[in-house]
LOROFI-788952 format. One line per field, with one value per residue (C-alpha): residue in three letters; x, y, z; residue number from 1. Coordinates in nm, 3 decimals. Layout:
N
r = c(Ala;...);
X = c(X;...);
Y = c(Y;...);
Z = c(Z;...);
k = c(NUM;...);
END
This chain:
281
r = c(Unk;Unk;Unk;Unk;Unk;Unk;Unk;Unk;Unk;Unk;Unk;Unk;Unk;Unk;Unk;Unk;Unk;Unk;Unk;Unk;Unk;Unk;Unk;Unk;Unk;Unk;Unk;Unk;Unk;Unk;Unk;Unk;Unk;Unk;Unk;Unk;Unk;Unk;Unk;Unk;Unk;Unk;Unk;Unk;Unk;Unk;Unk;Unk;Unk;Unk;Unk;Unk;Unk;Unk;Unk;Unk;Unk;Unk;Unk;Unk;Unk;Unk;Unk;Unk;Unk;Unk;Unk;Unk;Unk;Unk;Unk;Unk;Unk;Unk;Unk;Unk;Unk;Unk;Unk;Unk;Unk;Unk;Unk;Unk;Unk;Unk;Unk;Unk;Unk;Unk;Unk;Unk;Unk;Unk;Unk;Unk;Unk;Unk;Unk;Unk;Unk;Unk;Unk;Unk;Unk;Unk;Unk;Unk;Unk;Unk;Unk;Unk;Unk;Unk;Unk;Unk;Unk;Unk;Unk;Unk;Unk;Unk;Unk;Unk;Unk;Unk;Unk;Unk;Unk;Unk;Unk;Unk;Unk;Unk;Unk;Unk;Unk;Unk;Unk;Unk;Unk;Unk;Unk;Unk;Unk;Unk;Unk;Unk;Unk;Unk;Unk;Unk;Unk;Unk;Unk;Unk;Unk;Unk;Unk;Unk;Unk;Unk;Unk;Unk;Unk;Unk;Unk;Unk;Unk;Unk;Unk;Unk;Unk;Unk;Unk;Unk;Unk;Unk;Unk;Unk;Unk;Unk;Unk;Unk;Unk;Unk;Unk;Unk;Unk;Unk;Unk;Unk;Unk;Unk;Unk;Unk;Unk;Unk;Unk;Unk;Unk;Unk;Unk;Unk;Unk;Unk;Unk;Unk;Unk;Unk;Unk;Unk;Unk;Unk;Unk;Unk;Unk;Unk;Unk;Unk;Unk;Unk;Unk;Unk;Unk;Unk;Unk;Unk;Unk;Unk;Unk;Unk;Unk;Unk;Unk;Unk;Unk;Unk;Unk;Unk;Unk;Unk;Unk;Unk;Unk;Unk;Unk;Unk;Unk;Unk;Unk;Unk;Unk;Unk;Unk;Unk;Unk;Unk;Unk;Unk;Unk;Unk;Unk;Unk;Unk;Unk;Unk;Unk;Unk;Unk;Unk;Unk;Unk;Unk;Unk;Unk;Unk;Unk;Unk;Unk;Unk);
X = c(0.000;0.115;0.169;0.183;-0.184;-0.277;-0.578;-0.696;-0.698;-0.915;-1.194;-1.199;-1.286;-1.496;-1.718;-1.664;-1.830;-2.118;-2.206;-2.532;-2.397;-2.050;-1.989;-1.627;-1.480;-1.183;-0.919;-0.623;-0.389;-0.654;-0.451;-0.108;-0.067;-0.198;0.112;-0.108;0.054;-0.119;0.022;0.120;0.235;0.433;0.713;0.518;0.314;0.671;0.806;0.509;0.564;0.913;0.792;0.553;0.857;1.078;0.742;0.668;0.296;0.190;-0.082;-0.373;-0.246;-0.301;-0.571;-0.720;-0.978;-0.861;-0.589;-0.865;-0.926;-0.585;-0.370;-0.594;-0.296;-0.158;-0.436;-0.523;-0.164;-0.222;-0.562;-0.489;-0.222;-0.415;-0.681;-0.402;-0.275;-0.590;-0.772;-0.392;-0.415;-0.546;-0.714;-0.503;-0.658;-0.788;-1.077;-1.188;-1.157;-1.388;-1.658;-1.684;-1.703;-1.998;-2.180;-2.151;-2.363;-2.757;-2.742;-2.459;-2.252;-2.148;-1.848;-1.785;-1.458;-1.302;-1.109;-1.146;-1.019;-1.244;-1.110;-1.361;-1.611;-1.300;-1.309;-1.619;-1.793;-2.188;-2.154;-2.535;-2.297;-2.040;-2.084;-1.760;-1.795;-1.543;-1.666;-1.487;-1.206;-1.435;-1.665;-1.648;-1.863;-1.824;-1.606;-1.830;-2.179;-2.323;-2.589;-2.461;-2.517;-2.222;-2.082;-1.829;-1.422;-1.461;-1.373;-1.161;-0.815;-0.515;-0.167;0.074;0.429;0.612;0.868;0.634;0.304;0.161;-0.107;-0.131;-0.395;-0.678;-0.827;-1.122;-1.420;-1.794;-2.005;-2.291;-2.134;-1.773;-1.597;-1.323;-1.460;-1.263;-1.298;-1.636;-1.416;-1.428;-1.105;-0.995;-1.232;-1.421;-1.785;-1.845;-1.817;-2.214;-2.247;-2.561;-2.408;-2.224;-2.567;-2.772;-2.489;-2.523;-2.866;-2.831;-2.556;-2.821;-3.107;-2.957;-2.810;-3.216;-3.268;-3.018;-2.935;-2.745;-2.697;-2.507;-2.263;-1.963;-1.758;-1.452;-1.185;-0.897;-0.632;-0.848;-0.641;-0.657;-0.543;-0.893;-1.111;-1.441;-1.437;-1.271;-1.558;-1.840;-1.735;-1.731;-2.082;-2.205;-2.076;-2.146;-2.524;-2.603;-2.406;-2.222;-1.882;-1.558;-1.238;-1.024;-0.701;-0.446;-0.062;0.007;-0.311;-0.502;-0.637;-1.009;-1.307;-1.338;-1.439;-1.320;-1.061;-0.758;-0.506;-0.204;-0.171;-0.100;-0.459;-0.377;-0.138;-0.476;-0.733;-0.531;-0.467;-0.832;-0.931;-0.688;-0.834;-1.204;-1.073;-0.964;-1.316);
Y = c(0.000;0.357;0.420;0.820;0.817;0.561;0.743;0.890;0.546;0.411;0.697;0.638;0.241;0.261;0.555;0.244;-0.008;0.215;0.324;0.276;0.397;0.460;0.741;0.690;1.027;1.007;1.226;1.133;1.045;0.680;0.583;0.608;0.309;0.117;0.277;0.586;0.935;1.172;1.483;1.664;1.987;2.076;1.854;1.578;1.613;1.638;1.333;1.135;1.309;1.425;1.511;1.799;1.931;2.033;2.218;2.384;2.248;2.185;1.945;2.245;2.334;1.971;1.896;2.180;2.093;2.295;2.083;1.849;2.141;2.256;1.913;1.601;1.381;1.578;1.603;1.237;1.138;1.297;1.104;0.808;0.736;0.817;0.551;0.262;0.332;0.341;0.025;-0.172;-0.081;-0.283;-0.164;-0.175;-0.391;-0.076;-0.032;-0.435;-0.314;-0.026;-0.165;-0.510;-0.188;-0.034;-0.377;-0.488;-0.160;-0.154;0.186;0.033;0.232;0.499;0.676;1.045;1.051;1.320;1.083;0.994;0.646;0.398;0.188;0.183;0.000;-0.225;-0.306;-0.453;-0.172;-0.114;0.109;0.256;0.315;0.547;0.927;1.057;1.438;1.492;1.261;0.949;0.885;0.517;0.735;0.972;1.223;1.400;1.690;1.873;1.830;1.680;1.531;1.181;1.093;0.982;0.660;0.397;0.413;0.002;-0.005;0.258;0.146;0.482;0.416;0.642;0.685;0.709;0.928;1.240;1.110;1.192;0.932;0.767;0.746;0.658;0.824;0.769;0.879;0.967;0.689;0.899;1.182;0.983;1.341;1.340;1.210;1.310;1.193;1.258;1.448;1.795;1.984;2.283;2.636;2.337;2.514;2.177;1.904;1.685;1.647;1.477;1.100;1.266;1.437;1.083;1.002;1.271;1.273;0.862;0.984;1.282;1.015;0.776;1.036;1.100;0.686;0.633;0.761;1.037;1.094;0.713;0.854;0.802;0.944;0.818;1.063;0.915;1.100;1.401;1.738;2.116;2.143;2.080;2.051;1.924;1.605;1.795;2.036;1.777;1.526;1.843;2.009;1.633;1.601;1.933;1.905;1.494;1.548;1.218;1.223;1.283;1.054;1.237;0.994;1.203;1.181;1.549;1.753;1.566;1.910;1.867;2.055;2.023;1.710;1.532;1.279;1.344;1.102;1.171;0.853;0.697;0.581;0.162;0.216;0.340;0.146;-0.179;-0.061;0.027;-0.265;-0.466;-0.299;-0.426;-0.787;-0.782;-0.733);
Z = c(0.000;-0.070;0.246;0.287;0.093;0.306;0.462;0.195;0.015;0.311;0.304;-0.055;-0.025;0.240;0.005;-0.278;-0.023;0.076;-0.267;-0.436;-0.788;-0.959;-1.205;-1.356;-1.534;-1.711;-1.944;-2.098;-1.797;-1.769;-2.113;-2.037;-1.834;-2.133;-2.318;-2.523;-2.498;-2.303;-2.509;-2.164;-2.264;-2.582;-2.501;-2.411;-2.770;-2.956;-2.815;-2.939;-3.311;-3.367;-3.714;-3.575;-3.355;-3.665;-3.807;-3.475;-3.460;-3.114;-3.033;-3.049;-3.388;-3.547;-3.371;-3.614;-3.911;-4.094;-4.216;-4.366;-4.609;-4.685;-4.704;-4.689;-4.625;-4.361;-4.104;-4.161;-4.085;-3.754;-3.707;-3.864;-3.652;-3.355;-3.490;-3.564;-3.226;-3.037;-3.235;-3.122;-2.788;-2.492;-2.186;-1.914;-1.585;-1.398;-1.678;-1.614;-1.190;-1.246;-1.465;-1.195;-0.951;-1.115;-1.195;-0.835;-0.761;-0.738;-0.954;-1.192;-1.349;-1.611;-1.802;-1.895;-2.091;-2.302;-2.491;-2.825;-2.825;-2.776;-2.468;-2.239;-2.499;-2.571;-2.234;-2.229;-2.117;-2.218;-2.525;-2.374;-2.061;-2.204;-2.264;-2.501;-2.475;-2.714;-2.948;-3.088;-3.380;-3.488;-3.597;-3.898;-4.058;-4.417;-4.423;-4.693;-4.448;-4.742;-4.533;-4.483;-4.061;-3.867;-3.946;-3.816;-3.917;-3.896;-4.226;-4.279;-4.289;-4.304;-4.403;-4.230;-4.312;-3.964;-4.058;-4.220;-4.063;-4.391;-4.448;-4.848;-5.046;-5.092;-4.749;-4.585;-4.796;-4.692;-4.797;-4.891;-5.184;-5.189;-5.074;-4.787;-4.447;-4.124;-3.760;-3.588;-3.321;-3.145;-3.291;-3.161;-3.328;-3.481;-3.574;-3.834;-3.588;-3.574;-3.229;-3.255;-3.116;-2.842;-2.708;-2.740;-2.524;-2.314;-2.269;-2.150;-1.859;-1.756;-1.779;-1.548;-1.275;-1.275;-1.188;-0.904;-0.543;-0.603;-0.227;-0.261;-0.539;-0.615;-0.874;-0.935;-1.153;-1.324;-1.515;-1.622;-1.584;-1.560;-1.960;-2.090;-1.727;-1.904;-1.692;-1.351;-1.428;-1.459;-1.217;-0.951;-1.054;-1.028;-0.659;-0.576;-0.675;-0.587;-0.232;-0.363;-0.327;-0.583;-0.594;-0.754;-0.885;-1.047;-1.068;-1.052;-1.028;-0.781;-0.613;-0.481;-0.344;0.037;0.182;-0.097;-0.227;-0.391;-0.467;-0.603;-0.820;-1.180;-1.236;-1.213;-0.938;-0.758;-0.906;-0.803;-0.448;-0.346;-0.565;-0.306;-0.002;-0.108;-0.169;0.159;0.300);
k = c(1;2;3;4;5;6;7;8;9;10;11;12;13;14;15;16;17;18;19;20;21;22;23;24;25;26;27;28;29;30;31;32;33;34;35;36;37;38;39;40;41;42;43;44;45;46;47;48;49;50;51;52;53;54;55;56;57;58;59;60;61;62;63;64;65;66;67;68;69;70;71;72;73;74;75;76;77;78;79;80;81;82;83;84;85;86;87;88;89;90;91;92;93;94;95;96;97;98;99;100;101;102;103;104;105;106;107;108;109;110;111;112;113;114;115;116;117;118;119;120;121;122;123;124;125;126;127;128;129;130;131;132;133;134;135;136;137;138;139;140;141;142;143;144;145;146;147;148;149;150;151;152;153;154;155;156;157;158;159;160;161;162;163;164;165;166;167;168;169;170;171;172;173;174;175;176;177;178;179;180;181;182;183;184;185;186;187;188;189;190;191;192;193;194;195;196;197;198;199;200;201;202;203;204;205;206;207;208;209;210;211;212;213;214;215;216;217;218;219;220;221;222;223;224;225;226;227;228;229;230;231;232;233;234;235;236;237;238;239;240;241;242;243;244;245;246;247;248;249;250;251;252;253;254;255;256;257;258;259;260;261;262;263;264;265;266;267;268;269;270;271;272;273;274;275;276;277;278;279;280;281);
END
């Protein structure tokens, strides 16, 4: 056991015992144990792409759509890396420790992620049971709004040279005009992303906080930081309005409202500790 968070990691099981209902919110830090970049800072982002670091693009200026206007094969070597790398990853064990969590619970349980990748539904996780605020890259949409609904990347295959992450042709194309298709993902000043799958989602998470105990809550935070704070943001007005209570689990910004949990934590190293102290009982 870590043995200087030692307290805080028995409040935080004995709220996991008690609970009637688990809400599990997670950013970018709940991928890196299962080896996916986290694009930390501009550093961080250039280590995972050299390429990008000679050009002097950060992470906010690729994750742009404009690129899917001005050089195709450019903005979908960016993506379709992602998408190789996220479709060859595999969930690391704290993703199969929080979803027995949240079906052991009378409430069950439900994810709010910002990330785009996919690995809480590879974990088994109910697809009806996951709200992706950012949307997803398995899912594309047409980049001239032709009409055409959102539609799986299943088949979509992108080849991507490693050394220019330009991607080759052909690229993935919108099955209902045949024009350019890009990821069904929020971009940064992105006014043409269809949001329409994330708010069905949306609308399921708000749906079942209406169902359970909310006074029995408990929402369990892993890896999502002050960079982008949607999660921090939602997991906190959740808390703050149910009277559940927030475990926060987050390596270096594990800062909390009072009366709540923070622990400062890689996101397995935690999960497998409280998941230890609950065995035990």
């Amino acid at each position: 056991m870590s043995r200087s968070f030692q307290p805080e990691l028995s409040r935080a099981a004995e709220a996991l015992r008690r609970a009637d209902a688990l809400l599990i919110g997670a950013g970018a830090g709940m991928g890196v144990d299962s080896g996916l970049p986290d694009f930390r800072g501009t550093q961080g982002f250039w280590r995972a792409y050299p390429p990008y670091a000679k050009l002097g693009l950060d992470f906010a200026s690729m994750a742009n759509p404009s690129w899917f206007h001005s050089d195709p094969p450019f903005a979908w070597g960016f993506y379709g890396h992602r998408m190789n790398l996220y479709r060859a990853a595999v969930p690391h064990e704290g993703f199969a420790i929080l979803r027995r969590w949240g079906d052991s619970k009378n409430g069950g349980g439900f994810v709010v992620t910002s990330n785009i990748d996919g690995q809480f539904q590879r974990a088994g996780f109910d697809p009806d049971r996951v709200a992706e605020i950012h949307g997803s890259i398995h899912w594309l949409q047409c980049l001239r709004s032709c009409g055409a609904r959102i539609f799986p990347a299943d088949s979509c295959s992108v080849t991507v040279d490693e050394e220019t992450f330009r991607a080759s042709e052909p690229l993935p194309d919108c099955p209902g005009c045949g024009g350019l298709a890009r990821p069904n993902v929020l971009m940064f000043g992105d006014m043409d992303w269809l949001g329409a799958r994330s708010d069905t989602q949306h609308d399921r998470l708000i749906a079942w906080l209406g169902s359970i105990d909310v006074s029995r809550l408990v929402v369990v935070e892993c890896g999502a930081g002050l960079g982008v704070p949607s999660i921090r943001r939602f997991c906190e007005q959740t808390v703050r309005a149910s009277g559940g209570l927030l475990i926060r689990i987050n390596v270096r910004e594990p800062q909390v409202p009072s009366g709540h949990i923070g622990l400062p934590m890689g996101a397995l190293d935690a999960l497998r500790e409280l998941d230890a102290m609950l065995s035990a009982d």
